[in-house]
C-alpha positions as CSV (number, residue, x, y, z in Angstrom):
1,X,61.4,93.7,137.7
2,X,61.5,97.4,137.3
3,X,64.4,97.3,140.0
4,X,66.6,94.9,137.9
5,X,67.5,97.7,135.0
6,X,71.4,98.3,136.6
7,X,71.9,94.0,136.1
8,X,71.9,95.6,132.1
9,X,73.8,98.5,133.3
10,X,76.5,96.2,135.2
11,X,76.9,93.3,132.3
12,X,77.0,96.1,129.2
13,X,79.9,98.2,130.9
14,X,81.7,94.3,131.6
15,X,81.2,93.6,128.6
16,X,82.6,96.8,127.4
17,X,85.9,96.5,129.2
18,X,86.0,92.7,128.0
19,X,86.0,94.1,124.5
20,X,88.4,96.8,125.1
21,X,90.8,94.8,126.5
22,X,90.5,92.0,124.0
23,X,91.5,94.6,121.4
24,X,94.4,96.3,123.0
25,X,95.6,92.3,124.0
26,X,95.5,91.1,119.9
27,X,96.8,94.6,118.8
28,X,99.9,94.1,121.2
29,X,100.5,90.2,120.1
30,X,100.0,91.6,116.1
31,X,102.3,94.3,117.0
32,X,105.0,91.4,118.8
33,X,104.3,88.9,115.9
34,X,105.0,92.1,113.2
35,X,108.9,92.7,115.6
36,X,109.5,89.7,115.2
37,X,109.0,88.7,111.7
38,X,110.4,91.8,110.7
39,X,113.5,91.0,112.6
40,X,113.3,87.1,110.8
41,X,113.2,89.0,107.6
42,X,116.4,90.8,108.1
43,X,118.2,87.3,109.2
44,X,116.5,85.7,106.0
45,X,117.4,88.5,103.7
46,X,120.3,87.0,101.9
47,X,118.5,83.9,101.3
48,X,115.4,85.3,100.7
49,X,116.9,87.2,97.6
50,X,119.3,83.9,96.1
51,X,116.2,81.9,96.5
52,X,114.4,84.6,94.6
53,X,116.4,84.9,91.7
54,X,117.1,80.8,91.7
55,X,113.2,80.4,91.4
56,X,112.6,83.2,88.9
57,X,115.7,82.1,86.6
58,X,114.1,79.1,86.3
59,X,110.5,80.3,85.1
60,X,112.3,82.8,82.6
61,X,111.4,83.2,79.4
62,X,114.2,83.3,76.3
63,X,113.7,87.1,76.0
64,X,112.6,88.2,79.5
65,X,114.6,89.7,82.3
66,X,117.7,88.7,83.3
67,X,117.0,87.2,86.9
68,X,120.8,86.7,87.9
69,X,122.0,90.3,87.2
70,X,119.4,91.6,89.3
71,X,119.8,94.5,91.8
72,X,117.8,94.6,94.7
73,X,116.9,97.8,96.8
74,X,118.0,98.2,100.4
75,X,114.5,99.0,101.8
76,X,111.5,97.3,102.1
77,X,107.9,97.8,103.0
78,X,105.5,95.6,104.6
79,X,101.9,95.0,103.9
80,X,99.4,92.9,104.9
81,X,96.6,91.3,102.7
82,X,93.3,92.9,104.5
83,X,91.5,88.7,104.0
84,X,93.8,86.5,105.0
85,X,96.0,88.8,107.3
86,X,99.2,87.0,105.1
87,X,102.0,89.4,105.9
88,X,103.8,90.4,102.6
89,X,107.4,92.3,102.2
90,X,108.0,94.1,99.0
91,X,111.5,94.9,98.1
92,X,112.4,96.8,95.5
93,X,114.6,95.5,92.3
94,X,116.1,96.8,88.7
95,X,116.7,94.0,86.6
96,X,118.1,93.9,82.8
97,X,115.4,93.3,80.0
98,X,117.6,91.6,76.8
99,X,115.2,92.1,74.2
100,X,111.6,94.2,73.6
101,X,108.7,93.1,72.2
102,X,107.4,95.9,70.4
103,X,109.3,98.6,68.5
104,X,107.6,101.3,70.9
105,X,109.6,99.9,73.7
106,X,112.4,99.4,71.6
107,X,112.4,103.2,71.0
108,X,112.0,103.8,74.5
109,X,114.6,101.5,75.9
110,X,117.2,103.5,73.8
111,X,116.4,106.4,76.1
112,X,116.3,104.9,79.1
113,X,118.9,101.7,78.9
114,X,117.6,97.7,79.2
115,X,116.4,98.0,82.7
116,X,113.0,97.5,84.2
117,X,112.3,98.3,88.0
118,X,110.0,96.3,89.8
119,X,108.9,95.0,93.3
120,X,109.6,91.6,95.4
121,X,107.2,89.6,97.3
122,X,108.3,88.0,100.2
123,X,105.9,86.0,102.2
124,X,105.8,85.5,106.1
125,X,104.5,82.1,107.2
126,X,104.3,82.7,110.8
127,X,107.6,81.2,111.6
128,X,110.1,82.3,108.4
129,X,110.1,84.5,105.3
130,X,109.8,82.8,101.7
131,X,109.1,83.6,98.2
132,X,107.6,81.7,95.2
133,X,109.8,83.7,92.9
134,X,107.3,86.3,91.8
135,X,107.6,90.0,91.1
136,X,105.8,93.1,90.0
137,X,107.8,94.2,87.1
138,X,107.0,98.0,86.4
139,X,105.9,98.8,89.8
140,X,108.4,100.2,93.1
141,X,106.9,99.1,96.3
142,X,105.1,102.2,96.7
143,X,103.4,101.9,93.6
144,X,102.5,98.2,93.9
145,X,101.2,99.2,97.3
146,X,99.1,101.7,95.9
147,X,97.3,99.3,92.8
148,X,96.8,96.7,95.2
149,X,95.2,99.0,97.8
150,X,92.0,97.6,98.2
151,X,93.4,94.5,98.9
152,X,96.8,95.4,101.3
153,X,97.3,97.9,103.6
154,X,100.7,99.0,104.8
155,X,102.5,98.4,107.9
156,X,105.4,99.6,108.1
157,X,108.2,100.6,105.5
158,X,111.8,101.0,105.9
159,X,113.7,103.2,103.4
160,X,117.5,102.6,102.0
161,X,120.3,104.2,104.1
162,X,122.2,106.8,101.9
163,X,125.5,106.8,102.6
């Protein structure tokens, strides 16, 4: 048996390539899957956003934001959630705020106007984009990327075009 050590040899380098290949093959076909949704997303984009502000109009409350005056941000960054791989695009909004709760707010809101920023979620199924109506209100993107870090990690991110 002393002879047989380079069977060990043989089947740990095979098994080595074996492994390298299997990751470069499921980091190409996440990297395919990521072009195309991406490109899905800007098809859906219009949709994405009426369906948005259709779903969160109806959850409103009395004094909350105004979904239907809404202005959404040209870029858009995508994340996935590090469990479930569920690949996540976060636009960025400003939407009107009619009333404040608290006279702290009230104060501020004279020196900065009736509008909140906040962030979009957009959801990637594996064939087409959706949303459930949700946002982050007082977070950009960027910083909604950052709280949730432990659980998302960015892909990609695509800033607005100035003009």
């Amino acid at each position: 048996m002393p002879g047989l050590w380079w069977i060990a040899v043989v089947v740990g380098t095979v098994s080595a390539v074996l492994l390298l290949y299997w990751r470069s093959g499921r980091a190409a076909a996440l990297e395919a899957r990521f072009a195309r949704a991406r490109k899905g997303f800007h098809l859906q984009r219009e949709r994405l956003e009426a369906k948005f502000v259709q779903l969160a109009a109806a959850k409103a409350r009395p004094n909350g934001p105004q979904w239907t005056e809404s202005d959404f941000d040209d870029g858009v960054a995508y994340v996935r959630n590090r469990k479930s791989g569920e690949l996540l695009a976060f636009g960025g909004l400003t939407v009107p705020v009619d009333e404040f709760e608290d006279a702290a707010t009230a104060a501020i809101s004279d020196l900065i106007g009736n509008l909140r920023s906040g962030t979009v979620i957009f959801r990637f199924d594996g064939k087409q984009w959706d949303t459930d109506g949700r946002a982050i209100l007082n977070l950009s993107p960027d910083e909604a990327i950052r709280f949730y870090r432990n659980d998302l990690e960015m892909i990609d991110q695509e800033l607005a075009r100035r003009a």
